[in-house]
MMTF fields as JSON, N, C-alpha, C and O atoms, coordinates in Angstrom:
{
  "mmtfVersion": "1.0.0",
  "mmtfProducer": "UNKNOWN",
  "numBonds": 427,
  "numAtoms": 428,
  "numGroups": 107,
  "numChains": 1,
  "numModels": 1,
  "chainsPerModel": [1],
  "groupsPerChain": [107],
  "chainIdList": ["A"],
  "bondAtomList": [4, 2, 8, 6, 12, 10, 16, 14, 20, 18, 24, 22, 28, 26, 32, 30, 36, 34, 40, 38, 44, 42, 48, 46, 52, 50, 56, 54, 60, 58, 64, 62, 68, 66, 72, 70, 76, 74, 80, 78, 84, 82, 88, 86, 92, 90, 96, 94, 100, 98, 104, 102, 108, 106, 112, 110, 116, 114, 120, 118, 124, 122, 128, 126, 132, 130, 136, 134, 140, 138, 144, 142, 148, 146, 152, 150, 156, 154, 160, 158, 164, 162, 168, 166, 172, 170, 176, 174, 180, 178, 184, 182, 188, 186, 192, 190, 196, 194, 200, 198, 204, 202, 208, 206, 212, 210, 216, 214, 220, 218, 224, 222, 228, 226, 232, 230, 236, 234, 240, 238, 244, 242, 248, 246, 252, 250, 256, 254, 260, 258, 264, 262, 268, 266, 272, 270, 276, 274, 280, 278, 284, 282, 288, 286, 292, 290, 296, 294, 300, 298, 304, 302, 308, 306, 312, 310, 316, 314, 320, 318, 324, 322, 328, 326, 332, 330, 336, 334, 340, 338, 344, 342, 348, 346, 352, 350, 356, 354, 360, 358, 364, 362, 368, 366, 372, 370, 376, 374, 380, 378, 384, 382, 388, 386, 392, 390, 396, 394, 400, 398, 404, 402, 408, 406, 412, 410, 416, 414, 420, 418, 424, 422],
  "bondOrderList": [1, 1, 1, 1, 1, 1, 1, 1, 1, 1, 1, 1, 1, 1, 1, 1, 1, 1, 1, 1, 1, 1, 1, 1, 1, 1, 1, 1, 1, 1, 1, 1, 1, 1, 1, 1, 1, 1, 1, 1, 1, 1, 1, 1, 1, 1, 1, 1, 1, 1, 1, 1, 1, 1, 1, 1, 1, 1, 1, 1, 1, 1, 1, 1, 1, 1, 1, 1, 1, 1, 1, 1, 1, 1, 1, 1, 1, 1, 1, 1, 1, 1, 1, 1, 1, 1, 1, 1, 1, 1, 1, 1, 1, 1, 1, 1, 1, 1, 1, 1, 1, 1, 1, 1, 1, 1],
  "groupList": [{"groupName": "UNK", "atomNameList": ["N", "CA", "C", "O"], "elementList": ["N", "C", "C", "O"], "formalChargeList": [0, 0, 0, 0], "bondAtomList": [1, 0, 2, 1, 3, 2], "bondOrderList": [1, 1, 2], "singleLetterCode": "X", "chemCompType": "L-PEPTIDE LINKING"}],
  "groupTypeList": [0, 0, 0, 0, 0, 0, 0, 0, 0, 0, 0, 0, 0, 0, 0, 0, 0, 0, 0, 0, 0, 0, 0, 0, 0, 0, 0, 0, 0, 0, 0, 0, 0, 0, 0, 0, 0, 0, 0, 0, 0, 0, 0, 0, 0, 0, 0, 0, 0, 0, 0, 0, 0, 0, 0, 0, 0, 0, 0, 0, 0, 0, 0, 0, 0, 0, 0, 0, 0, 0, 0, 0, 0, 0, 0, 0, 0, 0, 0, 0, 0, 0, 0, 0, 0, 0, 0, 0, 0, 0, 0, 0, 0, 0, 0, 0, 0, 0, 0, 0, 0, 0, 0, 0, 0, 0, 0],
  "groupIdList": [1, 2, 3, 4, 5, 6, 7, 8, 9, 10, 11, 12, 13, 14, 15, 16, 17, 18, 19, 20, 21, 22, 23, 24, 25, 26, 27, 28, 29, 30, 31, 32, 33, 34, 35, 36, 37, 38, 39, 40, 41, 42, 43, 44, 45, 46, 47, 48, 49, 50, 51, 52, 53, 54, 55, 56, 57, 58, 59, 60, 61, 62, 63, 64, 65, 66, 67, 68, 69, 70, 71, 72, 73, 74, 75, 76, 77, 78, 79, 80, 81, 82, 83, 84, 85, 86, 87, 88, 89, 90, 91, 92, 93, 94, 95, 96, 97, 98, 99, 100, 101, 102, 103, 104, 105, 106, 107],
  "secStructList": [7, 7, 7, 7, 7, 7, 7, 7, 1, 1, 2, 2, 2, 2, 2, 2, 2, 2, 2, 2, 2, 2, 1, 7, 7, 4, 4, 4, 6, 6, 7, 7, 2, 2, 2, 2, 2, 2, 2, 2, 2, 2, 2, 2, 2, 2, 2, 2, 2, 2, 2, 6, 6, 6, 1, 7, 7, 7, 1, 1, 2, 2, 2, 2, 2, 2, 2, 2, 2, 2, 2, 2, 2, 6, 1, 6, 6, 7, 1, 1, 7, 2, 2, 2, 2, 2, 2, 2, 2, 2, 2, 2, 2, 2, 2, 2, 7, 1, 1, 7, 2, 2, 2, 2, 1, 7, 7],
  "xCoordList": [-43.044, -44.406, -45.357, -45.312, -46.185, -46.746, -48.65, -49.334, -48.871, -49.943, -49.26, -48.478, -50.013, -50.085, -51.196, -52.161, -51.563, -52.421, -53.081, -52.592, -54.26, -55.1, -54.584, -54.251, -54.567, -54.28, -54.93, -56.103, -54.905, -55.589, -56.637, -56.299, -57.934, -58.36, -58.466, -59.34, -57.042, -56.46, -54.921, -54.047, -54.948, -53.318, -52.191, -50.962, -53.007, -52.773, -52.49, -51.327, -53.885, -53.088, -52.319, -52.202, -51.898, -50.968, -49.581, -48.616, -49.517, -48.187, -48.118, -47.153, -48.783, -48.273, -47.938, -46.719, -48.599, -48.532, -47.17, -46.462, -46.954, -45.307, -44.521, -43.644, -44.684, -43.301, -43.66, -42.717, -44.464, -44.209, -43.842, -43.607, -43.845, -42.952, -41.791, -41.276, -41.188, -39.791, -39.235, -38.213, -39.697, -39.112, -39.14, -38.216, -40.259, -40.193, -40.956, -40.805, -41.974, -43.066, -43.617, -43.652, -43.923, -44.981, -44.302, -43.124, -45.543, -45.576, -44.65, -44.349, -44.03, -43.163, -42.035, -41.312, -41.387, -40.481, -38.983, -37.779, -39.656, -39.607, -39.175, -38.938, -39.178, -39.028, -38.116, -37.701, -37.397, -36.068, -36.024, -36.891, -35.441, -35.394, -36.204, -37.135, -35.671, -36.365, -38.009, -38.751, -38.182, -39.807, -40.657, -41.834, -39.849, -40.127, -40.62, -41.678, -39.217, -39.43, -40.822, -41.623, -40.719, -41.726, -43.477, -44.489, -43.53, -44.561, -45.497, -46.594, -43.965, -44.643, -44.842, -45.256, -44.34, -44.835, -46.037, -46.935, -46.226, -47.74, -48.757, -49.817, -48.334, -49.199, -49.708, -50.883, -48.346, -48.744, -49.34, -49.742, -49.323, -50.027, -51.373, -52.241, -51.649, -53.296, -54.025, -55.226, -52.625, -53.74, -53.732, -54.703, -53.185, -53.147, -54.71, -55.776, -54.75, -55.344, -56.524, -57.424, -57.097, -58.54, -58.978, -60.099, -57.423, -58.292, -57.582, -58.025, -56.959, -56.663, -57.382, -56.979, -58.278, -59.483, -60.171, -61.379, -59.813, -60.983, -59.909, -60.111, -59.049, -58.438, -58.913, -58.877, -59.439, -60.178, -59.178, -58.456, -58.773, -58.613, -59.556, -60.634, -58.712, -59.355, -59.947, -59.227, -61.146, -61.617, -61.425, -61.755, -60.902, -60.574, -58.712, -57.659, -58.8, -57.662, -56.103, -54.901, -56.362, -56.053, -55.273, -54.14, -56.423, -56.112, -55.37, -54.687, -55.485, -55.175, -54.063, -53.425, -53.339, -51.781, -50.918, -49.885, -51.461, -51.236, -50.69, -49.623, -51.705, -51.536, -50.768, -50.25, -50.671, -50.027, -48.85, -48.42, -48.164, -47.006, -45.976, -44.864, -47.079, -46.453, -46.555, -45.777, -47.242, -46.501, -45.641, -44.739, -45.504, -44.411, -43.449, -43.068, -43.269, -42.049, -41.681, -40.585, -42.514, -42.596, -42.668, -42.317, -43.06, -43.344, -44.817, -44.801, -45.865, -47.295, -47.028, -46.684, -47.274, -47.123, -45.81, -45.615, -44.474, -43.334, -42.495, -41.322, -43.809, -43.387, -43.706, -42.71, -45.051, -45.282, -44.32, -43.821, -44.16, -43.477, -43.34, -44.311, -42.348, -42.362, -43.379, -43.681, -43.859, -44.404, -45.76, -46.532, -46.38, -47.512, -47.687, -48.814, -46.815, -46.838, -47.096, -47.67, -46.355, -46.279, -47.553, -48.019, -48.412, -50.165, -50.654, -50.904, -50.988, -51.632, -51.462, -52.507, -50.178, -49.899, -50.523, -50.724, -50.709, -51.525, -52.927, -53.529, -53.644, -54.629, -55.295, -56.461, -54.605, -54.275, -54.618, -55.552, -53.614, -53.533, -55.053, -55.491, -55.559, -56.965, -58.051, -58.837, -57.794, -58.884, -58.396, -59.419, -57.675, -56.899, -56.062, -55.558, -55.848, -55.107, -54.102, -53.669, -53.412, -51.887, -50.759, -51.036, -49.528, -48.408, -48.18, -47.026, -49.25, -48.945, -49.725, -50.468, -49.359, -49.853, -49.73, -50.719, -48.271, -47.597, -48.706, -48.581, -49.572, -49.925, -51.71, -52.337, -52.14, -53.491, -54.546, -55.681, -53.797, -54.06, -54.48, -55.541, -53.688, -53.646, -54.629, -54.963, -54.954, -55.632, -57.716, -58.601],
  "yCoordList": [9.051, 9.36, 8.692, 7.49, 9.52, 9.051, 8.265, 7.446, 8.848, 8.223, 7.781, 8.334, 6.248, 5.87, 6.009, 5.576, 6.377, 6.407, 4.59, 3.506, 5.09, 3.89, 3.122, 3.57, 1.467, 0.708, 1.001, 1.134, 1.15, 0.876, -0.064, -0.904, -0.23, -1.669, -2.635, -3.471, -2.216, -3.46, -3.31, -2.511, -4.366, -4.754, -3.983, -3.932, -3.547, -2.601, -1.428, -1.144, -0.602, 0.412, 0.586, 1.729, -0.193, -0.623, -0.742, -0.177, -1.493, -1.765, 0.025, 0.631, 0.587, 2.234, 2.422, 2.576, 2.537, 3.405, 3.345, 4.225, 2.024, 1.317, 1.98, 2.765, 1.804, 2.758, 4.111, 4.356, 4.98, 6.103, 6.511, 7.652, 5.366, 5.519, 4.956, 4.856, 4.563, 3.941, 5.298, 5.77, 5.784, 7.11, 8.287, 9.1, 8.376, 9.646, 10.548, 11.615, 10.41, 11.303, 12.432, 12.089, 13.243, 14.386, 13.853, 13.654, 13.744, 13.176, 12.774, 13.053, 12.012, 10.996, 11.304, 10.415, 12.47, 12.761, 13.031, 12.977, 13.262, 13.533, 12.718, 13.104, 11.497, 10.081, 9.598, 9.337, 9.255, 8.518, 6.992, 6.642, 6.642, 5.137, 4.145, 3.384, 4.317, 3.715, 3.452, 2.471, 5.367, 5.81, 4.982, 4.619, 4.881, 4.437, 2.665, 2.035, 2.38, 0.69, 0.297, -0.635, 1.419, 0.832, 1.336, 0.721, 2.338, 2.553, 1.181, 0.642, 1.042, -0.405, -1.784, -2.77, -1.642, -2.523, -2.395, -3.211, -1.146, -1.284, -1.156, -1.747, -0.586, -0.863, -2.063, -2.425, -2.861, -4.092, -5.172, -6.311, -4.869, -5.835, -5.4, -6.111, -4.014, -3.524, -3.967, -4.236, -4.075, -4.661, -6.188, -6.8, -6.666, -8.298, -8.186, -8.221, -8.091, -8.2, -7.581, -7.943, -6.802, -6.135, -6.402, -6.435, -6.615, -7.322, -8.654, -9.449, -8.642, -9.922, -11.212, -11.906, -11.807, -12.934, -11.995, -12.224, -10.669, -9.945, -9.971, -9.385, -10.679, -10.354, -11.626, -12.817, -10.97, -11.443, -12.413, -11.892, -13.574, -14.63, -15.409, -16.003, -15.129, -15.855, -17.172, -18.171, -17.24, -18.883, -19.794, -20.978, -19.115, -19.866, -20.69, -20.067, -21.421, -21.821, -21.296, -21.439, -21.054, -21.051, -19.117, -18.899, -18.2, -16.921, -17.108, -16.15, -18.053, -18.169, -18.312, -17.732, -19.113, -19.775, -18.395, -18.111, -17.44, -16.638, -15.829, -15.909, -15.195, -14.246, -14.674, -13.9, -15.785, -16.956, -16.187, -15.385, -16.654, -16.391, -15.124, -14.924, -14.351, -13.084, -12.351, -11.454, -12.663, -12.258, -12.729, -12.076, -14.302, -15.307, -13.791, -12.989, -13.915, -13.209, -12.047, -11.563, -11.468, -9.827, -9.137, -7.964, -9.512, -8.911, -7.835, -6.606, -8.57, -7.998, -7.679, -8.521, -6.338, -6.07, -5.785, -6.099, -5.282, -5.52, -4.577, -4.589, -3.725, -2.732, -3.798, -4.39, -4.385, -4.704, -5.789, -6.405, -5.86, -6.522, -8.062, -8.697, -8.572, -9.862, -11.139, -12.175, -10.693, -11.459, -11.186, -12.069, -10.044, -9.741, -10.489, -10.909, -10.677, -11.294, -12.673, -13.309, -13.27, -14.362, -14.749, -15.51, -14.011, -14.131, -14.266, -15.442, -13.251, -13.064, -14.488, -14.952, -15.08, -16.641, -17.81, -18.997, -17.255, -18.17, -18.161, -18.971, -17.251, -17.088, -17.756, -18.124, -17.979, -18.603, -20.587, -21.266, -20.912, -22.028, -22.177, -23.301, -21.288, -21.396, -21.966, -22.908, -20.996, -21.543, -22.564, -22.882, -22.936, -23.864, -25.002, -25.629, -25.345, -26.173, -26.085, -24.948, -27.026, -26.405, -26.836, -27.621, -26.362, -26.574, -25.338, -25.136, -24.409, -24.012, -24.484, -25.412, -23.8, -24.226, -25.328, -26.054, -25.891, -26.854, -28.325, -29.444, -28.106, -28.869, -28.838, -29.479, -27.335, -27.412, -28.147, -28.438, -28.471, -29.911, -30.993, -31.595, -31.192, -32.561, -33.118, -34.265, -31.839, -31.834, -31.828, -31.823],
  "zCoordList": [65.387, 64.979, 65.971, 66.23, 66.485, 67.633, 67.115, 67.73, 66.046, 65.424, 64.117, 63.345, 64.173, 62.777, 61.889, 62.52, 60.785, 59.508, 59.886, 60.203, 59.642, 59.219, 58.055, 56.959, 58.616, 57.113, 55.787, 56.134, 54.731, 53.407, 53.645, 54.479, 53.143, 53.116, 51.882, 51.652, 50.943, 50.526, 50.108, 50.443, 49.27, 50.061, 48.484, 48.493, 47.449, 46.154, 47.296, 47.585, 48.084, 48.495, 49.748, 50.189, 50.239, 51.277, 50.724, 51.238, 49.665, 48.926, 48.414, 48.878, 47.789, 48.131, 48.854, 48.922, 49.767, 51.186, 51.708, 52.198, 51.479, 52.208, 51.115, 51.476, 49.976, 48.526, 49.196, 49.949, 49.266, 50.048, 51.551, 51.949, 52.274, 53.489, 53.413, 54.527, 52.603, 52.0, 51.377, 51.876, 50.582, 49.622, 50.556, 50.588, 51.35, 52.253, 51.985, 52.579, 51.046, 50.715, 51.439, 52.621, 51.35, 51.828, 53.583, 53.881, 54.483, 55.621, 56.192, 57.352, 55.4, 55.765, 55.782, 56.23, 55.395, 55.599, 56.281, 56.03, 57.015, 58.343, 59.707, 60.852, 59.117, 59.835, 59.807, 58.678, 60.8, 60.554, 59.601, 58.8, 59.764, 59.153, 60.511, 60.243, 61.939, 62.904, 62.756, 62.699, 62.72, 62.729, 61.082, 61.065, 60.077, 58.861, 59.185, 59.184, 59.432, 59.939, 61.028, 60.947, 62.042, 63.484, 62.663, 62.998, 61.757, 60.653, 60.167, 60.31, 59.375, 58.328, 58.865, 58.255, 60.574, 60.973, 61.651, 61.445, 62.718, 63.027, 61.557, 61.35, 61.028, 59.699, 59.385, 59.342, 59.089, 58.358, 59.758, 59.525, 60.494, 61.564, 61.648, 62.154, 61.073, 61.347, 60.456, 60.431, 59.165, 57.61, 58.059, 57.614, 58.548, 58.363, 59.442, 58.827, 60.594, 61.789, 61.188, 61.945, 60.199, 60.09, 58.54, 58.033, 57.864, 56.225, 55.608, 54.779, 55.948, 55.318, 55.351, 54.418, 56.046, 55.741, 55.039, 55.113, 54.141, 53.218, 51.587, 50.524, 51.901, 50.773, 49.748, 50.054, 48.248, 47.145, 46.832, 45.982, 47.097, 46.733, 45.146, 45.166, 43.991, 43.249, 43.04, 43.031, 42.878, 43.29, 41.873, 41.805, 40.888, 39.63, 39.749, 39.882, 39.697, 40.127, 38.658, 38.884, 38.084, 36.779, 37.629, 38.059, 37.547, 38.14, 39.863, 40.226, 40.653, 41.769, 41.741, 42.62, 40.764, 40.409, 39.928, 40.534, 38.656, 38.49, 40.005, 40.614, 40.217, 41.393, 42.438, 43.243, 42.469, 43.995, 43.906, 44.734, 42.34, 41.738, 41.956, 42.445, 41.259, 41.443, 42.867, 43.194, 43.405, 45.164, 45.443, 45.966, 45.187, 45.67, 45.586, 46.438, 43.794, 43.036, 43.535, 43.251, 44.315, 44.631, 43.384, 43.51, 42.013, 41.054, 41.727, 41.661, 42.277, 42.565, 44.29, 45.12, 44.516, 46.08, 46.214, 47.388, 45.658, 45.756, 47.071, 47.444, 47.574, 48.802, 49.567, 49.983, 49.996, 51.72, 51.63, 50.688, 53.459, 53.634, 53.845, 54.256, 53.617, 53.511, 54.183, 53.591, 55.763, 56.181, 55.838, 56.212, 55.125, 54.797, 53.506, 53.246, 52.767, 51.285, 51.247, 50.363, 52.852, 53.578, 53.528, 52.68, 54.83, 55.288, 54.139, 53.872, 53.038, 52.304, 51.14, 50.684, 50.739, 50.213, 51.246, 50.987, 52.206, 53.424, 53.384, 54.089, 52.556, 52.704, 51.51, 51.654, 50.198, 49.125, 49.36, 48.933, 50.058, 50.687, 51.655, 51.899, 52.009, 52.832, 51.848, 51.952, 50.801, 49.997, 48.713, 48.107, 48.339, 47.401, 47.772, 46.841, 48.856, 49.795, 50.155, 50.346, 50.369, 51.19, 50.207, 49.3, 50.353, 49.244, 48.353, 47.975, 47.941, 46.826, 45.095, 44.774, 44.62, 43.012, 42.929, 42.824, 42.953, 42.349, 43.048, 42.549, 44.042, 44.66, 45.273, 46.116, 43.982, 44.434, 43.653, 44.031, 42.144, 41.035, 41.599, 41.434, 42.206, 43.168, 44.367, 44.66, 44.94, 46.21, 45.618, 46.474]
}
């Protein structure tokens, strides 16, 4: 695939976008597993690189722990890929400190 689709500008419809280039949807069909993989990565480098310092980080710490969580879990976001789930728990730590939940009490 010689063009990629514009990222989503957030990371709800990105985590689609990726379950429908995983399943093979419409478009996507058509794509090998290579073309699928080299996809979700220029993808996920366009979402990190143009939204992610935009991603709504809850400033309640109570909802921040929540949400931290369930990315951790891949319960929330369970398509993108790992290092995006990564950034985006990094971005968490930007505004709540570093460690994690277990350690933003503290700070």
């Amino acid at each position: 695939m010689n063009h990629y689709p514009e990222p989503p500008s957030n990371a709800q419809q990105l985590d689609l976008l990726m379950q429908q280039i995983d399943s093979g949807d419409g478009c996507f069909a058509a794509l090998s597993d290579e073309q699928r993989a080299q996809l979700k990565t220029g993808l996920s480098e366009e979402w990190i690189a143009a939204y992610l310092d935009k991603y709504p980080v809850p400033a309640v710490l109570a909802a921040a722990t929540s949400e931290y969580r369930a990315i951790e879990a891949g319960i929330r976001y369970p398509h993108l890929p790992e290092n995006v789930r990564e950034d985006i728990l990094l971005e968490f730590n930007e505004h709540h400190g570093e460690g994690g939940p277990d350690h933003w009490s503290t700070t």
